[in-house]
Legacy VTK file of the C-alpha trace (Angstrom):
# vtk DataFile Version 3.0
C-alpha trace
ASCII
DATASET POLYDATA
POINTS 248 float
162.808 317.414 129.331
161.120 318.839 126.364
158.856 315.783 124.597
157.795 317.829 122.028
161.612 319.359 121.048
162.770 315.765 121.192
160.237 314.286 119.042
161.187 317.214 116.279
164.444 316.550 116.528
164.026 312.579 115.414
161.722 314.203 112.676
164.307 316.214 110.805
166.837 313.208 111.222
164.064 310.745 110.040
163.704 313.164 106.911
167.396 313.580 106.450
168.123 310.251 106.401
164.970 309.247 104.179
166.734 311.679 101.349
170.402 310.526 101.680
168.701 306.741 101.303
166.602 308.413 98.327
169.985 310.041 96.427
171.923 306.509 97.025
169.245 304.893 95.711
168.747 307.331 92.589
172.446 307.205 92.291
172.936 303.574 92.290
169.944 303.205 89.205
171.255 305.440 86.957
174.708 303.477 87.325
172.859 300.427 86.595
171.044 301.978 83.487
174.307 303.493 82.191
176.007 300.112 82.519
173.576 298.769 80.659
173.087 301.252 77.926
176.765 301.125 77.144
176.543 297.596 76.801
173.778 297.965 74.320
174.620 296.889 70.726
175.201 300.082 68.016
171.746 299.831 66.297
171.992 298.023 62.797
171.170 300.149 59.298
167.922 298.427 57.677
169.156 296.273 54.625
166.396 294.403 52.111
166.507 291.336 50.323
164.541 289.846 47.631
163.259 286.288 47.444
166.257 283.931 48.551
166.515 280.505 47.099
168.137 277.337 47.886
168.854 275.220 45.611
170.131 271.577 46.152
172.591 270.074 44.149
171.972 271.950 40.426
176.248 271.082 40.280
178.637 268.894 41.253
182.147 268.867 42.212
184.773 268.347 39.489
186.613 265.644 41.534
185.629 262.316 39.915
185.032 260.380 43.373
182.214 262.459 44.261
179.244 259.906 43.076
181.053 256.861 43.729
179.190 255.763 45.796
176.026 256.351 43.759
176.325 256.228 40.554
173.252 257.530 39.924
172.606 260.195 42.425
169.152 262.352 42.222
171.459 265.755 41.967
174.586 267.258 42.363
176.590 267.373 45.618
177.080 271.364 45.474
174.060 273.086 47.451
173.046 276.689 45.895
172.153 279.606 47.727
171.331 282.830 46.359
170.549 286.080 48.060
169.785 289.103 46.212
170.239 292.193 48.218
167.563 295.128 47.155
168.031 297.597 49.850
170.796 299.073 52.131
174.284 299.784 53.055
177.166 297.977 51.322
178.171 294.954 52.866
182.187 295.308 53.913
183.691 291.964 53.450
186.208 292.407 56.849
182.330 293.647 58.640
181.328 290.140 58.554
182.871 287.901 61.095
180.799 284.572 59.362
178.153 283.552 57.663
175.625 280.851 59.355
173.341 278.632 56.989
171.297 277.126 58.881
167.855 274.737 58.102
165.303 272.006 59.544
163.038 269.708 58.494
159.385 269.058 59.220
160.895 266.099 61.138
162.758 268.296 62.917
166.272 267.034 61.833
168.725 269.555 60.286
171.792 271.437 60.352
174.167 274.254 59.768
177.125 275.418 57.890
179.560 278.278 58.969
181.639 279.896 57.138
184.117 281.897 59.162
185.703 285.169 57.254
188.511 283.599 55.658
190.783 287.038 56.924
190.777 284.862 59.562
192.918 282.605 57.825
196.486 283.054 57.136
198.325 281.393 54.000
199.478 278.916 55.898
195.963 277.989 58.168
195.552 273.809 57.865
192.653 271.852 56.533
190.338 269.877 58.737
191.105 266.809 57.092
193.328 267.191 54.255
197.548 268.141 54.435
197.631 271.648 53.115
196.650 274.761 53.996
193.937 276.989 52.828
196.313 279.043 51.143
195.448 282.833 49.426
192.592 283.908 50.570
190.322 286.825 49.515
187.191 289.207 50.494
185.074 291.588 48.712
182.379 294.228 48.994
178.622 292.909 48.584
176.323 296.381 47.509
172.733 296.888 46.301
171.829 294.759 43.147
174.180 292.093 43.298
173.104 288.644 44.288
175.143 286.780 46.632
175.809 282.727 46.031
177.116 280.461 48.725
178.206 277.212 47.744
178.105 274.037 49.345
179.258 270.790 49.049
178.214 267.473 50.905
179.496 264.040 51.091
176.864 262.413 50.494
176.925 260.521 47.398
181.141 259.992 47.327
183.112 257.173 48.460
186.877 257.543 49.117
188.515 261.015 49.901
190.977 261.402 52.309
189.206 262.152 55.660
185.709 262.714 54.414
184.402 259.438 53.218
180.365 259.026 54.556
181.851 255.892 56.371
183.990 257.528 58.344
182.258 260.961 59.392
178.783 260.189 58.022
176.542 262.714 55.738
177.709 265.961 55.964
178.673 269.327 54.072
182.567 268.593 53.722
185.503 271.135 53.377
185.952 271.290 49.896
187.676 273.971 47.509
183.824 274.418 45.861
182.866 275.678 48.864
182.526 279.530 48.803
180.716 282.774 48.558
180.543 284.756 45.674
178.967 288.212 44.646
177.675 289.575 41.126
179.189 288.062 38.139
181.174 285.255 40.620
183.645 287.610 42.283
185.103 286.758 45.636
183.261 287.705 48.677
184.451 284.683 51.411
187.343 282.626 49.108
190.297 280.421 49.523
192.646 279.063 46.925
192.805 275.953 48.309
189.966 273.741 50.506
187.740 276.452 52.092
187.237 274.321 55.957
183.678 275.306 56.635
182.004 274.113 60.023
179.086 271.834 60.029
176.810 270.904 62.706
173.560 268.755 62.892
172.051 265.760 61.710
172.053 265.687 57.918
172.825 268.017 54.855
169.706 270.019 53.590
166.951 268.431 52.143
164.186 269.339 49.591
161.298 271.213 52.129
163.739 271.744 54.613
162.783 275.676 55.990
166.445 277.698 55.531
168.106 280.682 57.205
170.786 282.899 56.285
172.366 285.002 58.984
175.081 287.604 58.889
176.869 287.877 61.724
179.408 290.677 63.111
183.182 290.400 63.588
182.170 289.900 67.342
180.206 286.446 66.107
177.902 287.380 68.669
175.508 290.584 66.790
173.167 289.331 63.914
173.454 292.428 61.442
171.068 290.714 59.048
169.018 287.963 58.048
166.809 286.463 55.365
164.966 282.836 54.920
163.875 280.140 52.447
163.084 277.188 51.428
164.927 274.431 49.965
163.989 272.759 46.240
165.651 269.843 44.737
167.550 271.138 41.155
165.746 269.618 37.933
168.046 268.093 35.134
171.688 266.930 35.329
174.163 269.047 37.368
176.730 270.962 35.922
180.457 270.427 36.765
181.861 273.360 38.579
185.516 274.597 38.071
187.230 275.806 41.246
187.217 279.794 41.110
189.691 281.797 42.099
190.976 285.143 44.081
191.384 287.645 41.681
LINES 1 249
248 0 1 2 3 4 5 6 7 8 9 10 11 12 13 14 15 16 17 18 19 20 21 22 23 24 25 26 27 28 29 30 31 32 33 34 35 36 37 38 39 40 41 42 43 44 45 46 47 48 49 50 51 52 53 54 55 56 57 58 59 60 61 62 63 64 65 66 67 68 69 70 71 72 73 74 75 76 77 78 79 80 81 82 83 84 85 86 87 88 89 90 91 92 93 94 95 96 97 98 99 100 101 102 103 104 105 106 107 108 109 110 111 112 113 114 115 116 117 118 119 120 121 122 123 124 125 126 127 128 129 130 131 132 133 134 135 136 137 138 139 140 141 142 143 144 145 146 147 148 149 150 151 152 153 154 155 156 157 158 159 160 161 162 163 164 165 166 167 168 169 170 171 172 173 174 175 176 177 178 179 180 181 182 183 184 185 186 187 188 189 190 191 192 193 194 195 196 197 198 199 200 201 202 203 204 205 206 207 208 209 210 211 212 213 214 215 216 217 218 219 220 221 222 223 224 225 226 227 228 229 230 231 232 233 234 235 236 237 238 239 240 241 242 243 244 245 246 247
């Protein structure tokens, strides 16, 4: 027998099996790295925002059992936030799946507050804890120079209410028809015509100090498309009582 044929033999199968192993291998990675890349979020247009502000209670709600149990409360119970937006595409009202306001202390304590797109409602979508339903609802179209105001109101100083009394849920932002998101001159971005049933988490409502962020979310509620932060201040002066806007 011929050692030397044999041995080239097992050398050009060694080879030929060292480049099918090489193609699988190649094969199998690109898979992978297409599977991945189609699973990669659609990148996100830049959008700017000017100085953000919180602002804690600089109103109150016009219900007359909100400061009963404090008659003299240190503000309002209706937490301000305003976002002016300086640079970007328009924000499309049905583009936004929520809105998450989030915040924490130096004590670490906080919170957050979402408010889900209300056309997620329908007319006849129940409050948390009122009978009812949210009723009309409405969106809008948030574009370059307009600020946007969110709204928020907490429990803290009120005794009574059906469902929401401090002694029965503890301190907390409440659903509440002040509750909402406005843009420009105070037209509708997130509204409902009745009790807009916002979703709190956390410890406490927001207090002066506290560090705050604002996320926009996608309809997926999974892919930030934008953010901005603050920091919250305590309103000077008496609050204002706020009317309940409407959809229009």
């Amino acid at each position: 027998m011929d050692g030397s044929r044999d041995r080239g033999v097992t050398t050009v199968v060694a080879t030929i099996l060292m480049v099918a192993i090489v193609v699988i291998l190649a094969a199998t990675i690109g898979v992978v790295v297409l599977d991945f890349e189609s699973e990669l979020p659609e990148p996100q247009e830049l959008r700017g925002f000017g100085d953000a502000e919180v602002t804690l209670g600089p109103e109150h709600r016009s219900w007359g059992g909100w400061n009963n149990g404090n008659s003299n409360p240190p503000r309002g119970d209706i937490d301000v936030v305003r976002v002016p937006y300086v640079a970007g595409p328009t924000f499309q009202g049905d583009e936004i799946g929520s809105i998450l306001v989030s915040w924490e202390g130096s004590d670490g304590e906080g919170g957050q507050v979402r408010f889900l797109n209300p056309n997620r409602f329908d007319a006849d979508t129940g409050q948390t804890f009122h009978d009812g339903d949210v009723g009309e609802f409405c969106t809008g179209d948030f574009g370059v120079g307009e600020t946007l105001t969110i709204r928020m109101a907490h429990n803290r100083y009120q005794q009574g209410g059906t469902g929401t009394d401090v002694s029965d849920i503890g301190e907390q932002y409440v659903e509440s028809n002040q509750n909402d998101i406005a843009r420009g001159g105070d037209e509708p971005f997130f509204r409902v015509e009745n009790r807009y049933p916002i979703d709190f988490s956390g410890d406490r409502p927001m207090e002066p100090g506290d560090s705050v962020e604002i996320l926009f979310i996608g309809v997926n509620d999974k892919q930030p498309i934008a953010r901005t932060t603050a920091v919250a201040a305590a309103a000077t002066g008496d609050p204002t009582e706020r009317d309940k806007p409407e959809c229009r």
